[in-house]
N, C-alpha and C positions, 0 to 999 in steps of 0.2 A: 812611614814608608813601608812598604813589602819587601819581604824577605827573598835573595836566590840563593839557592844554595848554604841557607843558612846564613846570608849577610845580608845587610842591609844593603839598599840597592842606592846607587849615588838616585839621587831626586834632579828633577829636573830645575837648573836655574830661572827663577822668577818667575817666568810664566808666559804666556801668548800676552801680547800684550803690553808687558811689564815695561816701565820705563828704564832706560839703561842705569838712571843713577840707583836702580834697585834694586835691577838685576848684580851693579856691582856692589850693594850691602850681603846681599848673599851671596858671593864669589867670596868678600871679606871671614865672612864666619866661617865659609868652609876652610878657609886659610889656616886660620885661626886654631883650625880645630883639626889639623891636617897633622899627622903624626903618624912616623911609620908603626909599623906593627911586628912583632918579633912571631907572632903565629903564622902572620898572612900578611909578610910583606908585600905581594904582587897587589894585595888591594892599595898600597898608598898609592902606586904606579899608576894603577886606573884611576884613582881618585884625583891625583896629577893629571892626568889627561884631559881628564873630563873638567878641571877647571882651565885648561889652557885654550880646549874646543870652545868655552863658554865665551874666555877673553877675547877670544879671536873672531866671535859671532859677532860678539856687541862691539870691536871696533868696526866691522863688517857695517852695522846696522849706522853707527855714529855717523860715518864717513859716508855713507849715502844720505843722512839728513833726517 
């Protein structure tokens, strides 16, 4: 992944495309792997976000079919 600001930039879940049960295997790992940080707490923050936008996509996508 490319770097801002000297961090790693959240990547985008699964892909164009991607099927929902895949996109939530990688929702899973970033969980997983989600830990705050005593440097740069406002990154778990974002990092929280950006899985919850992802959750909220793909019930989006489910519920239309």
């Amino acid at each position: 992944m490319s770097e801002a600001n000297g961090y790693p930039v959240i990547g985008v879940i699964g892909g164009k495309g991607s099927s929902p049960d895949n996109k939530l295997q990688d929702i899973a790992r970033k969980v997983q792997r989600l830990s705050p940080d005593h440097r740069d707490p406002e990154r778990y923050f974002m990092e929280k976000s950006e899985i919850v936008a992802a959750l909220r996509s793909i019930a989006r996508e489910v519920r239309r079919g």
